[in-house]
N, C-alpha and C positions, 0 to 999 in steps of 0.2 A: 470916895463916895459914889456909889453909884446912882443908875438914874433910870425910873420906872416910869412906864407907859401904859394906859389903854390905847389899841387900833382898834378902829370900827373898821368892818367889812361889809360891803354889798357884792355878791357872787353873781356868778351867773346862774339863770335858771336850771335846776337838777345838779350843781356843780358843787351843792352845800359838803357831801360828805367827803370827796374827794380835793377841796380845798383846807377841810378840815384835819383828814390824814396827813396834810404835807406842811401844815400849821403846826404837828405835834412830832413833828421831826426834827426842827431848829431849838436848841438846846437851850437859848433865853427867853423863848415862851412858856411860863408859868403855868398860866392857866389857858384853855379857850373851852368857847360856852356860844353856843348855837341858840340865837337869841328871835324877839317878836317886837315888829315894830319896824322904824326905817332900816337899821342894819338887819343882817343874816348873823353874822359872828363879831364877837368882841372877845381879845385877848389882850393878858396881862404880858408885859415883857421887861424883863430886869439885864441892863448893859452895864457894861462900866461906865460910860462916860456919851454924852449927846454922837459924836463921832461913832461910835459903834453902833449909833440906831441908826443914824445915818445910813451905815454899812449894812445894817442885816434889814432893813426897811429895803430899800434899792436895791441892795446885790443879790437878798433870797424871798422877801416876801414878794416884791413887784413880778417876781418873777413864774409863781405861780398860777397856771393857767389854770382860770376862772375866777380869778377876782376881778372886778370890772373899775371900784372904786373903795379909795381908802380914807380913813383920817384918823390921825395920829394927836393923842392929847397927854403930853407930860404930865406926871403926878406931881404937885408941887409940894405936900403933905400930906400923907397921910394918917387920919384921927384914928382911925380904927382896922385893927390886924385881925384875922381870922385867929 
């Protein structure tokens, strides 16, 4: 089974497009969307298992320079698929 996430991003100032480039790099992010409002960016991300978000949250998204802050919300159901 696997296991799906929205992350909210707050970037740094002018750092939107070049956070978003390296967003669409890592191979379990679905979707990203440059958003209005408290975040800058929100993307979809599908792992296998909580341990791989673990992994690819800490070992590739943290590490992207220009994100300042994050938050990560597990899909517990979803009612409705594109």
């Amino acid at each position: 089974m696997t296991v799906s996430a929205y992350i909210f991003f707050i970037v740094d100032l002018g750092k939107t497009q070049e956070v978003v480039n390296a967003l669409r790099e890592i191979p379990n992010i679905v979707n990203v969307a440059v958003v209005t409002g408290e975040y800058d960016i929100v993307v979809k991300i599908i792992v296998e298992d909580l341990e791989e978000l673990f992994h690819v949250t800490t070992e590739k998204i943290h590490m992207i320079e220009g994100i300042s802050e994050t938050q990560t919300s597990v899909i517990e159901k979803e009612v409705l698929k594109e």
